[in-house]
C-alpha positions as CSV (number, residue, x, y, z in Angstrom):
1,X,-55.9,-11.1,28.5
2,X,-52.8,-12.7,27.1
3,X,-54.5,-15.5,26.2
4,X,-57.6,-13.7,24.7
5,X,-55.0,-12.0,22.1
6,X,-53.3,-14.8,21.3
7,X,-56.2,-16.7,20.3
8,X,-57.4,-13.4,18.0
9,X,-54.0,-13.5,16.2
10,X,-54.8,-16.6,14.3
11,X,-58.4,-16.3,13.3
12,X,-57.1,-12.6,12.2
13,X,-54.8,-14.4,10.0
14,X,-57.0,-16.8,8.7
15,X,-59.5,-14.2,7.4
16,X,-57.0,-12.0,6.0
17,X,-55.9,-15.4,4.1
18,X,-59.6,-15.8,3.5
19,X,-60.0,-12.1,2.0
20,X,-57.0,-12.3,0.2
21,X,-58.2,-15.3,-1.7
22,X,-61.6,-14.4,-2.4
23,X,-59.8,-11.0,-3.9
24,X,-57.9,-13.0,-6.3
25,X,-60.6,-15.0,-7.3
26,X,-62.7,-11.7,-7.9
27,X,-60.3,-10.4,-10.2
28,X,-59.7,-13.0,-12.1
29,X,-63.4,-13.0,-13.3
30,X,-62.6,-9.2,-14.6
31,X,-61.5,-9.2,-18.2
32,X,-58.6,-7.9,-18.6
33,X,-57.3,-4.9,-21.4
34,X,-56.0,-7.8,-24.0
35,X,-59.2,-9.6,-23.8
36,X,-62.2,-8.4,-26.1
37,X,-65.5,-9.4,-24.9
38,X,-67.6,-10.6,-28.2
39,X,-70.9,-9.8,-28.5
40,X,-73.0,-12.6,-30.1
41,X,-76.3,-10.8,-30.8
42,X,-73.7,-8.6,-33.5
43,X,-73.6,-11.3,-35.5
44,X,-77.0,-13.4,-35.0
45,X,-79.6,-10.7,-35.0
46,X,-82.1,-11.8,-37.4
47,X,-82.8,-8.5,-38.2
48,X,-79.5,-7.8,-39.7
49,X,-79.3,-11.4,-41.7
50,X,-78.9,-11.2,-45.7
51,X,-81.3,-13.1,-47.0
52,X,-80.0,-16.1,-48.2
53,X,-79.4,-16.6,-52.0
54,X,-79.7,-18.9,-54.8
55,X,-78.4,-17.0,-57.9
56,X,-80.4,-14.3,-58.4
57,X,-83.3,-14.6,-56.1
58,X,-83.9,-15.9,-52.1
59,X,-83.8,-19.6,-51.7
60,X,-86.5,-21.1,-51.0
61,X,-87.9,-22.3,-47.7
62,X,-86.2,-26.0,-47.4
63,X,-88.0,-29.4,-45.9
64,X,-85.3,-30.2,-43.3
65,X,-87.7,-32.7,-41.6
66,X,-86.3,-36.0,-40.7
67,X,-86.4,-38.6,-43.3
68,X,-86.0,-41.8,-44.1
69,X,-82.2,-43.0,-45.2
70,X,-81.9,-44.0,-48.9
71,X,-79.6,-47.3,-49.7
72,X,-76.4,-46.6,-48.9
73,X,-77.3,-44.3,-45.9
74,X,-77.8,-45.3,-42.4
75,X,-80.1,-44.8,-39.7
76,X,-79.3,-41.7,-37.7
77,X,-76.8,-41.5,-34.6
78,X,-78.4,-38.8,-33.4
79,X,-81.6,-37.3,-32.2
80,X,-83.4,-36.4,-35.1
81,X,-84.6,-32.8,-35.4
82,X,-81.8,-31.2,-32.9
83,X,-80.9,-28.9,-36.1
84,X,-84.6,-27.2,-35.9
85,X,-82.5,-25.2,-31.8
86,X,-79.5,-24.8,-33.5
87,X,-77.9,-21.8,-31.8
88,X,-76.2,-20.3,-35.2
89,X,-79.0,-20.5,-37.3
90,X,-81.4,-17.6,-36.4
91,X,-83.7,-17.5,-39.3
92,X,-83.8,-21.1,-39.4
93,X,-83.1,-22.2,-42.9
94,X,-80.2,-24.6,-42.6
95,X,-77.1,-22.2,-43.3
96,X,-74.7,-20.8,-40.4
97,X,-75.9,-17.6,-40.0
98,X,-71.5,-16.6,-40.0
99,X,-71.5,-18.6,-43.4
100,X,-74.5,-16.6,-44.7
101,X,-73.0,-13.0,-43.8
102,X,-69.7,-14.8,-45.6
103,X,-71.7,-15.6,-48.7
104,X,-73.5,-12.1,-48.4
105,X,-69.7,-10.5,-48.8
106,X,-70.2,-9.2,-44.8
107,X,-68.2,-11.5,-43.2
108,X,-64.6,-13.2,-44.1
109,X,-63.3,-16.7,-43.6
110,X,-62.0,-17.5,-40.1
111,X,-60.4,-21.0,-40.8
112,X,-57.0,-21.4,-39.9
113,X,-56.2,-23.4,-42.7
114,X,-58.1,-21.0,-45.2
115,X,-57.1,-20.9,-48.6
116,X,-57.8,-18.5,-51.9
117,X,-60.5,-20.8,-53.6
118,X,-61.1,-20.9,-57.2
119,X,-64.0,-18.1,-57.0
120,X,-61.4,-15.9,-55.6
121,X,-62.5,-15.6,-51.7
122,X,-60.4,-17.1,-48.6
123,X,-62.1,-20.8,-48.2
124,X,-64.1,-21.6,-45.3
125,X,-64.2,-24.9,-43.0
126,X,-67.4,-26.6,-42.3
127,X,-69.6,-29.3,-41.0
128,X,-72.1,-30.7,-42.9
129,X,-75.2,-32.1,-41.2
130,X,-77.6,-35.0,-42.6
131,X,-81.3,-36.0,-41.6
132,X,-79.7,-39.4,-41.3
133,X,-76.0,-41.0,-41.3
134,X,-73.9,-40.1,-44.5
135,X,-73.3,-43.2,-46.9
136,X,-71.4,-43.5,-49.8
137,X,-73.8,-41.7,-52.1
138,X,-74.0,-38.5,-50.1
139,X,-70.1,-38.8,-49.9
140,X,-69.9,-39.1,-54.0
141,X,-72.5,-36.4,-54.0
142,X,-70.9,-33.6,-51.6
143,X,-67.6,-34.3,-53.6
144,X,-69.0,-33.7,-57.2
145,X,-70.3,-30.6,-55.8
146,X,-66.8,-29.5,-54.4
147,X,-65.0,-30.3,-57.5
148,X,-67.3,-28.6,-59.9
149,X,-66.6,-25.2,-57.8
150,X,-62.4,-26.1,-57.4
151,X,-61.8,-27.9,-54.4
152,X,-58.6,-29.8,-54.6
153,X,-59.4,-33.2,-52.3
154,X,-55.4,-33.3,-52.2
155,X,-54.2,-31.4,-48.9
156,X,-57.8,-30.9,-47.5
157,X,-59.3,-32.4,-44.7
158,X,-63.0,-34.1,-45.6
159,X,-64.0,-36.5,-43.0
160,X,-66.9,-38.3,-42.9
161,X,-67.6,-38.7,-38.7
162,X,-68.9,-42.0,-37.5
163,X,-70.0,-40.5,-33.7
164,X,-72.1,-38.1,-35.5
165,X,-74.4,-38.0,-38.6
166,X,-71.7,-35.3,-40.1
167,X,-68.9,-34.7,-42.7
168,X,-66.1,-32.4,-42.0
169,X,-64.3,-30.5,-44.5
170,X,-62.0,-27.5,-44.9
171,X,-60.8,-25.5,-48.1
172,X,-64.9,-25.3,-49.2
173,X,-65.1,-22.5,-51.7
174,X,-67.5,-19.9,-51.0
175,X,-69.2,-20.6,-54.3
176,X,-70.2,-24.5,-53.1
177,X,-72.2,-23.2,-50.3
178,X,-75.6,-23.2,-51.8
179,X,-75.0,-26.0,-53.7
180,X,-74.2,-28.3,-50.8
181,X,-77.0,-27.1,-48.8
182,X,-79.6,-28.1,-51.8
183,X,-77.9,-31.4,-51.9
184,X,-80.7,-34.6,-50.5
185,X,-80.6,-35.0,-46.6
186,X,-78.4,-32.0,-45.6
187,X,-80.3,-30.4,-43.2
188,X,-77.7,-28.0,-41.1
189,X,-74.0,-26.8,-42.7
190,X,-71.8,-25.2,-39.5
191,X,-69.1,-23.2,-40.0
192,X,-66.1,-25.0,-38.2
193,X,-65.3,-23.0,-34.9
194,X,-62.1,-22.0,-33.9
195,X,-60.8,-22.9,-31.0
196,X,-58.9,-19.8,-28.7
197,X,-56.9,-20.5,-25.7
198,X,-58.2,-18.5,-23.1
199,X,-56.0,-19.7,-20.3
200,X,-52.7,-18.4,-20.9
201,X,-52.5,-15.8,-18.6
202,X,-53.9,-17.4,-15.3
203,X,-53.4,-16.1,-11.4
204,X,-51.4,-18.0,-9.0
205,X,-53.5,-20.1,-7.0
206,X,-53.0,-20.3,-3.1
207,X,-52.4,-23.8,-1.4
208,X,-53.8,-22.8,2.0
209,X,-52.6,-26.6,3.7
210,X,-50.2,-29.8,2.8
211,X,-51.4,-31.9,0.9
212,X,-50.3,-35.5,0.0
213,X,-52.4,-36.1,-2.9
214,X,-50.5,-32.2,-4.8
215,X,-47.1,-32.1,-4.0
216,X,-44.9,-29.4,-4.8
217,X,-43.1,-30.5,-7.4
218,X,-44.9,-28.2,-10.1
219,X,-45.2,-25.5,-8.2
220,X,-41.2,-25.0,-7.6
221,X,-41.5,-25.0,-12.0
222,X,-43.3,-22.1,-11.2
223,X,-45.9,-23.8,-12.4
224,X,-49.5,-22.9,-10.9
225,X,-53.1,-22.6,-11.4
């Protein structure tokens, strides 16, 4: 009988370790009071979606088919067409849906680096997508349209990405919008996400055995996770 109990003892232990962990782990998938769940139909219904406007009246329905580079340009990077699933474009037209409600005056500027523009409003940060790989021209292009509506190139971050068929660029006045999204062989401008650290607060993790690959050097930092 002795024996009997003193092999239950340690497979008791081992499943209250067991329970224990699977406990912790359950909680840590439960968000917590500081956290505010987002929901992303709020702000991508197409139902809800200004129309989008040039001047006075709704823009008209833009060719955003792939197309042959001009001189200057080069062939695309990447697969031609991935614009037409973009996640942030409900209706389809080639604008962020965020940068549309922004233009519609629903919606404010999120870019950490935002600025007042020259049309008054807190400047956005976007990415600029071409049907093929931005040359020269398109740079000298996107750049005439951002001075004519303020931009100051001096402080601001405009960089044309070789990985991806892309410009990046913060401090864009509100007003450019439009005007960049006429411009030849844009076919998708993103509004530059922002990137939130969502692992600051994070539950202790259990080392259940030794181990000589994690020592326990970062763990008497109180370091853990």
């Amino acid at each position: 009988m002795r024996n009997s109990t003193g092999m239950r003892i340690p497979v008791i232990l081992a499943l209250l370790v067991f329970v224990m962990d699977v406990s912790v782990a359950a909680g840590a998938l439960v968000p917590t009071p500081e956290q505010q769940s987002h929901d992303v139909s709020e702000d991508f219904d197409d139902a809800d979606l200004p129309p989008l406007m040039c001047g006075e009246n709704v823009c008209p329905d833009k060719d955003r088919s792939p197309g042959f580079p001009p001189s200057g340009s080069g062939w695309p990077v990447e697969e031609p067409g991935w614009w037409f699933g973009y996640w942030y474009d409900m209706d389809s037209n080639g604008m962020d849906d965020r940068l549309q409600k922004i233009i519609a005056g629903q919606r404010v500027s999120v870019s950490t680096t935002s600025i007042t523009g020259a049309d008054g409003f807190p400047t956005v940060a976007i990415v600029v997508d071409y049907s093929w790989h931005p040359g020269s021209d398109d740079i000298d292009a996107i750049k005439q349209v951002l001075f004519n509506h303020g931009w100051q190139e001096e402080g601001s971050w405009f960089d044309p990405l070789g990985i991806l068929d892309s410009i990046v660029i913060d401090h864009v006045p509100v007003s450019s919008l439009i005007d960049i999204w006429l411009l030849d062989g844009v076919v998708m401008i993103e509004e530059q996400n922002v990137i939130v650290p969502l692992l600051d607060k994070a539950t202790r993790g259990s080392k259940v055995r030794d181990s000589d690959i994690f020592d326990e050097t970062m763990r008497d930092f109180g370091y853990d996770g």
